[in-house]
C-alpha positions in Angstrom: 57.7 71.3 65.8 59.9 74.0 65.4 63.8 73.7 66.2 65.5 76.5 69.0 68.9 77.0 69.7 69.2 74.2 72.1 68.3 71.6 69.3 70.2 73.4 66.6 73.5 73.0 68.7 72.2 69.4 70.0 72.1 68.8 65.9 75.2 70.0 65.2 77.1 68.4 67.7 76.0 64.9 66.7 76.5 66.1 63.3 80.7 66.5 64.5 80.5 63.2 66.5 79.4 61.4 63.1 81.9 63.0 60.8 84.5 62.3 63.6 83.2 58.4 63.7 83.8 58.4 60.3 86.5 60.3 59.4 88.9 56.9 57.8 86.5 56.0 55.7 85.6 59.6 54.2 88.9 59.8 53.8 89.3 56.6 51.7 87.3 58.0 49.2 89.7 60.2 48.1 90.1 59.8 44.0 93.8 59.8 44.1 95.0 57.0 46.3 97.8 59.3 48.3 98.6 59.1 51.9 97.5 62.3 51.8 93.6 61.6 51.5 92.5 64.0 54.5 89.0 64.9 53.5 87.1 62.9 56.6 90.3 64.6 58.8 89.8 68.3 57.4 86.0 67.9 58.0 86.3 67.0 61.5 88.8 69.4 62.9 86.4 71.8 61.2 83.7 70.8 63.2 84.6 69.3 66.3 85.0 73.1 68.0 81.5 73.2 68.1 81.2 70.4 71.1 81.4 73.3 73.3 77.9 74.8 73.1 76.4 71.2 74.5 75.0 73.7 77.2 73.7 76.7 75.1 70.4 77.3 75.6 69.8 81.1 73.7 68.4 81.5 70.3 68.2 79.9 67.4 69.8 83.1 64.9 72.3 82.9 68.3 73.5 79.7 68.5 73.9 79.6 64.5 76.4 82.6 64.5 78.5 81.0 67.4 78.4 77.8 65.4 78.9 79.8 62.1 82.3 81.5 63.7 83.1 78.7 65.7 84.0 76.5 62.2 85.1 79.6 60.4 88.0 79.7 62.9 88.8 75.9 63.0 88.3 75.2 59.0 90.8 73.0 57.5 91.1 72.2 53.8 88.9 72.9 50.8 85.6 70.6 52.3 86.4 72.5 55.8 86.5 75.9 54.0 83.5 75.0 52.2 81.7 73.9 55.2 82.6 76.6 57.1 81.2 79.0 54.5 77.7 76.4 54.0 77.3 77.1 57.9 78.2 81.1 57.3 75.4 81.2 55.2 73.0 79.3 57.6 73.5 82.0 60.4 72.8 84.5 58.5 69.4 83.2 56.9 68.9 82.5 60.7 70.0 86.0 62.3 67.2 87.3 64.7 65.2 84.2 64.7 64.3 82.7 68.0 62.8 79.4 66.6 63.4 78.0 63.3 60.4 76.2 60.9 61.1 73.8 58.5 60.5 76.4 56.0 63.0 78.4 58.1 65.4 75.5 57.7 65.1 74.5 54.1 65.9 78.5 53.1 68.6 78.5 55.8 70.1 75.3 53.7 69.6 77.4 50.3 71.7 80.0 51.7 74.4 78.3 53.2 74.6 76.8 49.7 74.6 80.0 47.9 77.7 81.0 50.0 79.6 78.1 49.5 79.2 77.8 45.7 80.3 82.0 45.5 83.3 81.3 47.6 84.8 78.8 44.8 85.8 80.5 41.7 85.1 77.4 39.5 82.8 75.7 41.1 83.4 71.7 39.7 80.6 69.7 39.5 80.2 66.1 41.3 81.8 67.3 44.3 80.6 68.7 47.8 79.3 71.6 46.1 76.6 69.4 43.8 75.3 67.7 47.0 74.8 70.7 49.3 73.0 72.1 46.3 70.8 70.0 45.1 69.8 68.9 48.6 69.1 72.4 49.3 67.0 73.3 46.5 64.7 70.2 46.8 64.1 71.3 50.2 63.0 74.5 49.3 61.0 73.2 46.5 59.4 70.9 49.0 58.5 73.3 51.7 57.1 75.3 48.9 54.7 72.8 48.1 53.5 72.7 51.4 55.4 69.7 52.8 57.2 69.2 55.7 56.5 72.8 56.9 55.7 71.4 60.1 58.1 68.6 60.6 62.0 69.4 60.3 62.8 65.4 61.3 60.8 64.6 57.8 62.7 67.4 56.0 66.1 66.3 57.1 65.1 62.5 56.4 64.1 63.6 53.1 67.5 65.9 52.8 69.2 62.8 53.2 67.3 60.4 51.0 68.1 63.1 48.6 71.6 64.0 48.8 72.2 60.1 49.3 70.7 59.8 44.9 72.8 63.2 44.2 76.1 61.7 45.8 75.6 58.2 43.9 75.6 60.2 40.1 78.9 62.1 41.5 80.9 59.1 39.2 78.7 60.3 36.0 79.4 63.7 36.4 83.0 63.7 37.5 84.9 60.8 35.1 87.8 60.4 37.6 85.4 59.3 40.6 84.0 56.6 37.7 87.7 55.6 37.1 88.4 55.5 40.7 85.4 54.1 41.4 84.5 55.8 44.5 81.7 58.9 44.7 83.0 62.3 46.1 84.6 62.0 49.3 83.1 65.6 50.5 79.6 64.7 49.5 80.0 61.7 51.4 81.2 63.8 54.3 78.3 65.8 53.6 75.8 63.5 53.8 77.5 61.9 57.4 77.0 65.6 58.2 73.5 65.5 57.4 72.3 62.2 59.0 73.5 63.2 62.4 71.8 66.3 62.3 68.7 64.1 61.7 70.1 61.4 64.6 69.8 64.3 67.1 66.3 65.7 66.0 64.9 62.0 66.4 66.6 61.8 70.0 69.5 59.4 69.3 72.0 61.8 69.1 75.5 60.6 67.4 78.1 60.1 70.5 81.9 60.3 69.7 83.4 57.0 69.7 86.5 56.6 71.9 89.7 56.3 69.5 92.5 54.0 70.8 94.6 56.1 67.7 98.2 57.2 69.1 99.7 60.6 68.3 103.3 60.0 66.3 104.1 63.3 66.1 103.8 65.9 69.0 105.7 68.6 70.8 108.5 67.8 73.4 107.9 70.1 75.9 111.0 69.3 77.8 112.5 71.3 75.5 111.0 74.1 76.7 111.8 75.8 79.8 109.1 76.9 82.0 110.5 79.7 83.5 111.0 81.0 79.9 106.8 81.5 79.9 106.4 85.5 80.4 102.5 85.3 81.1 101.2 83.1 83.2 97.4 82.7 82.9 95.4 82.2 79.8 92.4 83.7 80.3 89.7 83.4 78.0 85.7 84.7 78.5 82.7 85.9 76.8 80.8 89.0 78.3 77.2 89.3 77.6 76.7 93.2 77.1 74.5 95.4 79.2 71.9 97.1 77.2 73.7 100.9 77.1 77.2 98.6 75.6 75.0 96.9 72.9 76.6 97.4 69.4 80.3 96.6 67.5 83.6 98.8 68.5 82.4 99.8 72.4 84.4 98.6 74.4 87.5 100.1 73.1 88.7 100.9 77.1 88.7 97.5 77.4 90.3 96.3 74.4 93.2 98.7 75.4 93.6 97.2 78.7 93.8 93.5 77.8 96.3 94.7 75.3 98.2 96.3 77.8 98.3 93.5 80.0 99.5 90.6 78.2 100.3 89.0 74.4 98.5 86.7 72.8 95.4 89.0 72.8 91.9 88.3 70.5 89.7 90.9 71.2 85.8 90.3 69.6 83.7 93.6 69.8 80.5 92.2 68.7 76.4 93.4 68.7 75.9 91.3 71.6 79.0 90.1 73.4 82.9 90.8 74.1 85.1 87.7 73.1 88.5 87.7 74.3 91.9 85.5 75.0 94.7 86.9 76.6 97.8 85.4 78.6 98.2 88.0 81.1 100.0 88.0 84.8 96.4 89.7 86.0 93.8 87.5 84.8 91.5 89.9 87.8 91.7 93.1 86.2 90.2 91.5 83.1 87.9 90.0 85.4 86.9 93.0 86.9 86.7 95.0 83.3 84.4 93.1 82.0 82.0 93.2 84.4 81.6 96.6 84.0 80.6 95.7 80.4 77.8 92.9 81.7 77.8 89.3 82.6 80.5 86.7 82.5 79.0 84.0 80.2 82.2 81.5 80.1 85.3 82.2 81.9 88.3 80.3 82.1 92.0 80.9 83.6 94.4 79.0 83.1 98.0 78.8 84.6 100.2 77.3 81.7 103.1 77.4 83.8 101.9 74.6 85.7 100.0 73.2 82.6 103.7 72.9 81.4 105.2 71.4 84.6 102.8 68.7 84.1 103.5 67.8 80.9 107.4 67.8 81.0 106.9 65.2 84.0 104.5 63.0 82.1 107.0 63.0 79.4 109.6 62.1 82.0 107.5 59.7 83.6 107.4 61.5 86.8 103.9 62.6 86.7 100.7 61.5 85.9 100.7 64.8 83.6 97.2 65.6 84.1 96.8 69.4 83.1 96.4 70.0 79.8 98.3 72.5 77.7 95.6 74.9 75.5 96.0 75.8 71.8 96.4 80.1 72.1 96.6 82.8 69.4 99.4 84.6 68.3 100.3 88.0 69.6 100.1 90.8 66.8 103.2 91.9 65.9 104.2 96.0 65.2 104.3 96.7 62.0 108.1 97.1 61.2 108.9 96.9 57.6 106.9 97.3 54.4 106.6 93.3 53.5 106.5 90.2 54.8 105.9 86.1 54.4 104.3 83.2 55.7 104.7 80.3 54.2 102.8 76.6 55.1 105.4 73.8 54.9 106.6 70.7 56.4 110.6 69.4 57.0 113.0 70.8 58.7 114.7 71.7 55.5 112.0 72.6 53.5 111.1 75.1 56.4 114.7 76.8 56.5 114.9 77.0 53.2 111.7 79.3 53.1 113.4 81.1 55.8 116.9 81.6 54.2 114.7 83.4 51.2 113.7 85.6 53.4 110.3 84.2 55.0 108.9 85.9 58.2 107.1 82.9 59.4 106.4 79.2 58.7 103.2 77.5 59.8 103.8 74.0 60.1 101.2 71.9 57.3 101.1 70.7 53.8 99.9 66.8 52.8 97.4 65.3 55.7 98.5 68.6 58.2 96.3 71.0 56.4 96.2 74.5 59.1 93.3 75.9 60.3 92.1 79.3 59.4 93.3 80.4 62.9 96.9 79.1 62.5 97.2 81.0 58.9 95.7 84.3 61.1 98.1 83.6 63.9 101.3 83.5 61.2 100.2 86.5 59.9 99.8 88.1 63.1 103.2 87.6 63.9 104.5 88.8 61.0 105.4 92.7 61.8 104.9 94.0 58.2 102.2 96.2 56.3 101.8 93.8 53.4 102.2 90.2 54.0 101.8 87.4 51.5 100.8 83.8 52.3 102.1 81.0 50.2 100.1 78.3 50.7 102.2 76.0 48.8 99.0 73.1 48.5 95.8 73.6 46.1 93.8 72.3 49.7 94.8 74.8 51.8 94.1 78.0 49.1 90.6 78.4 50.2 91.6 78.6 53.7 94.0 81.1 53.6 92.4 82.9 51.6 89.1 83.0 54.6 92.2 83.9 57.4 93.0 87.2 54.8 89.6 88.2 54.3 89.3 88.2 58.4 92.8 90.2 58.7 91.8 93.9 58.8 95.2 95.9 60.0 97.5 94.7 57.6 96.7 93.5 53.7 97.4 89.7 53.0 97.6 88.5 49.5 97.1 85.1 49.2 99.6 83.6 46.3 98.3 80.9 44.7 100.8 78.6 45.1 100.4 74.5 44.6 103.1 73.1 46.3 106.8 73.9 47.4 109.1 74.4 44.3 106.1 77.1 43.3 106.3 78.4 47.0 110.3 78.8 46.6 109.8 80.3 43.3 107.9 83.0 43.9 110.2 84.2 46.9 112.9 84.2 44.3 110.5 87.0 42.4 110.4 89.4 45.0 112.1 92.2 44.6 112.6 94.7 47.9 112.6 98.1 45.9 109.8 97.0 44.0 106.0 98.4 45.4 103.4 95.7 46.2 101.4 95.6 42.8 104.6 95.0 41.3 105.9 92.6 43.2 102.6 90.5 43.4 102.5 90.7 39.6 106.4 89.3 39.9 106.0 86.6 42.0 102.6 85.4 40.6 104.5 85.3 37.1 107.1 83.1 38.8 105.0 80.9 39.8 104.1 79.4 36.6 108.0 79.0 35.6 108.6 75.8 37.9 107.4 72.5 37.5 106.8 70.1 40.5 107.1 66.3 41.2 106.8 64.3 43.7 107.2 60.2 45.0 104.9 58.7 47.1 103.3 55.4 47.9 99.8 53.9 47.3 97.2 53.6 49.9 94.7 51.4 47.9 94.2 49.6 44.4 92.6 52.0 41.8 93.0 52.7 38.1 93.7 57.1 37.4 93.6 58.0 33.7 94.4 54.7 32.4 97.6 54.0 35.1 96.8 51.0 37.0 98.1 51.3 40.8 98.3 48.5 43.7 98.5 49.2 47.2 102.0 50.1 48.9 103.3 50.9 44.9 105.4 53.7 44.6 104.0 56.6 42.4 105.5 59.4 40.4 103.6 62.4 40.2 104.3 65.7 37.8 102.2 68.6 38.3 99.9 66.3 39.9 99.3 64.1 37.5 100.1 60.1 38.1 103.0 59.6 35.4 104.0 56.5 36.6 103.5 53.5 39.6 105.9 50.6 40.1 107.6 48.3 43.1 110.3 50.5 43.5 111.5 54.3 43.4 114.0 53.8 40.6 111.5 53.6 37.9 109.4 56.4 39.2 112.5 59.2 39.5 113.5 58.0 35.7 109.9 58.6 34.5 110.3 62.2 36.3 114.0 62.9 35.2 112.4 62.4 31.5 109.5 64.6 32.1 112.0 67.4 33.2 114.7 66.3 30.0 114.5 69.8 28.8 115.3 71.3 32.7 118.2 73.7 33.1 118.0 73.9 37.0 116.8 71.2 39.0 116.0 71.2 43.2 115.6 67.5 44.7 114.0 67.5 48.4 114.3 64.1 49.7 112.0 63.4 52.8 112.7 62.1 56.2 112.6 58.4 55.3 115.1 58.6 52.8 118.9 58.4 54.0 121.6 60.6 52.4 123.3 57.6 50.7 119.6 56.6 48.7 119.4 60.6 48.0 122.6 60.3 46.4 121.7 57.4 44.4 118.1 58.5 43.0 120.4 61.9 42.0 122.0 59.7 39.7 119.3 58.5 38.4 117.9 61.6 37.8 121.1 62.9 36.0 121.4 60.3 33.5 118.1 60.8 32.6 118.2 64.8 32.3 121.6 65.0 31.3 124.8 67.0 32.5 124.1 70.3 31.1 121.8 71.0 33.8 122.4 71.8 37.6 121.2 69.6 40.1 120.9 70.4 43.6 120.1 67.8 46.3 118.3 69.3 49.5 117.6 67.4 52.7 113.8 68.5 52.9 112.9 66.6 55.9 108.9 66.5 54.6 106.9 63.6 55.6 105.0 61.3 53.2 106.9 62.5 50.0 110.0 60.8 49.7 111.2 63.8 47.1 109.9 66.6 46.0 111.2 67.8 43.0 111.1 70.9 41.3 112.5 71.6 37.7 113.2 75.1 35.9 
């Protein structure tokens, strides 16, 4: 048996449908017992793009590069950047094959391995990263020895029986799973991953369950006016080139049109095919264009003008609001200026705040909202500046960002590594205008590690972290990430935190959109008898979202 590209996409799609059946409990095996625990989330919205190709029917080598830039696009926190990169590595060990072996397979998992474990720059193990590789290399060593060579279904099966062993010794290798006791959330995903690859190749492919979950948070497009939408038709296709087109960068003609036409342009100039999204008033001319350049594989117009109608009268209740509005790319801005910013953040005055330091662009994400690679690309394209630097402000959403820079070719993006807000804030403080990019990246990077973050949250489970013993719905205190304290009520958390930060001079409090001004005021007091008078405390309605303060400390 031998797997085409057909079965590889059948594979991958049940492989989506069981991470997105699963997704609650991968994410309750997160070690620290946040409302934040999005790993079974990330992994899905990383994957579920590839539901798309249930009708492809080309290659094998073809259908794992659309799969492989598919995800890169749609990744979403560390395990979705390290997916993303496991499948990048696939496609390539798969380029130009029109059937896959086992043996083809096994080496195909090695590589996507190898790419995942370079992308990390301290690889920790008892994660993700342990299962994919020693799932990988007993496949190899097995196909090696002669087995399986011919049967893919008894390679996966024994891919899972495998990585199901590795994922149970995650605990001995990583103390704070064994404290927790829980094994590694993205292994676990992994391994859901893995068994619905091997669902599909044994003809019971996973189906998506129907989710009865409601959205609490969305757009209100009523506050939008219609009429205000310049372009009126997304139009998106894929053109399969004629043979005298074939190669990257030929259709530049074409690229100028689309750009000529309309905003919201992705042009993809590939070996093979033309890939492009544009909102345009003349969704024929692009019609007519590519044709020149070969077939029309997919096409699809769309007229969001009417897609928005629909959905101001559903929200009005005077429509059954049946169109559906479409995610699109950002336009690219001109570059106008020497520097610019995009910052990831949550709360209305979190997000101003960013923006009264002189931030181009916010992308709306942080705890449980992590942004895909393409909404970090899309910030940055709407920022009109040579250099731009992304402050990620969340250790999960590094990785990510730094994947959208790598695929950002006009401008040069340097990803800071900032952790959370108050970092975020800090290093915006560092930049200096007159100063040239090296210097200013040094700056900023130095004032990074001057600020020290907490935050107050609530538990979403019973578990025991580094000796502090937490109960469900508790109240925590956090300081540079670290549980310092859980108890019944926020009081005793913000004076653990105002003695942490005793020796503060200057002190920021964000309080989130469940707190009212009057309990702001009081946990302020708190924090002042416990820190002291000498320093300066300034209390900021942040507006974030799970985090009832944020807290930063210099």
């Amino acid at each position: 048996m031998v797997i085409d590209g057909h079965t590889l996409c059948d594979m991958v799609i049940s492989a989506a449908n069981a991470l997105d059946n699963n997704k609650v409990v991968i994410n309750n095996m997160n070690v620290f017992p946040v409302p934040d625990g999005d790993t079974g989330i990330n992994m899905t919205l990383t994957m579920v793009s590839v539901r798309t190709l249930s009708k492809f029917d080309g290659t094998v080598g073809d259908c794992a590069e659309k799969i492989a830039n598919m995800v890169l696009r749609s990744a979403r926190g560390n395990s979705g950047a390290i997916l993303s990169l496991f499948f990048r590595g696939i496609a390539k060990s798969l380029k130009g094959l029109e059937t896959a072996t086992a043996v083809d397979i096994a080496m195909a998992l090695k590589r996507g391995t190898d790419e995942a474990y370079k992308a990390v720059m301290k690889p920790t193990e008892g994660t993700i990263l342990t299962v994919m590789r020693v799932c990988s290399e007993k496949a190899v060593e097995r196909v090696n020895k002669g087995r399986y060579k011919d049967d893919p279904e008894g390679l996966f099966a024994y891919v899972l029986k495998t990585g199901e062993k590795t994922l149970a010794k995650t605990p001995e290798l990583l103390p704070v799973l064994k404290e927790a006791n829980v094994v590694d959330a993205g292994g676990y995903g992994f391994l859901f991953l893995i068994s619905g690859m091997l669902a599909a190749l044994q003809f019971k492919p996973v189906v998506a369950k129907e989710t009865t979950d409601t959205v609490e948070n969305q757009a209100t497009f009523a506050d939008f006016d219609t009429n205000s939408i310049e372009f009126a038709y997304c139009t998106e296709c894929i053109v399969g080139k004629k043979p005298q087109y074939r190669g990257e960068g030929t259709a530049t003609d074409f690229h100028d049109l689309v750009c000529g036409i309309g905003d919201s342009v992705v042009f993809i100039d590939a070996e093979d095919i033309i890939k492009l999204h544009v909102h345009t008033n003349h969704p024929g001319q692009v019609i007519e264009k590519a044709l020149e350049y070969g077939e029309l594989e997919t096409l699809k117009v769309e007229n969001m003008r009417l897609q928005h109608s629909a959905l101001v009268e559903k929200e009005s209740g005077d429509g059954d609001g049946e169109a559906v509005a479409t995610a699109t790319e950002a336009p690219v801005a001109r570059i106008e200026k020497e520097f610019g910013f995009v910052s990831i953040c949550m709360g209305e005055g979190i997000r101003d705040t960013f923006l009264d330091l002189g931030v181009d662009v916010t992308v709306f994400g942080g705890q449980t909202m992590n942004p895909s690679t393409q909404d970090i690309i899309d910030g940055v394209n709407r920022t009109p500046a040579k250099y731009v630097y992304v402050l990620p402000n969340n250790k999960n959403i590094q990785m990510v960002a730094a994947q959208a820079a790598e695929m950002i070719s006009d401008k040069k993006v340097i990803v800071l590594p900032t952790k959370s807000v108050p970092q975020g804030i800090s290093a915006m403080i560092g930049f200096n205008p007159d100063a040239d990019e090296p210097t200013n990246t040094a700056q900023m990077n130095e004032a990074i590690g001057t600020v020290r973050t907490a935050q107050v949250t609530y538990a979403v489970r019973d578990t025991s972290i580094e000796g502090v013993k937490i109960s469900n719905g508790q109240t925590m205190a956090l300081v540079e990430g670290k549980i310092i304290c859980s108890s019944d009520n926020n009081a005793d958390c913000l004076a653990a935190i105002g003695e942490s930060f005793a020796d503060a001079s200057y002190v920021t409090v964000f309080y989130g959109e469940s707190i009212s001004e009057e309990r702001a005021e009081k946990a302020l007091a708190i924090l002042r008898e416990k820190i002291g008078t000498s320093a300066e405390i300034v209390l900021i309605s942040g507006g974030q979202p799970i985090y009832d303060y944020i807290i930063s400390a210099e």
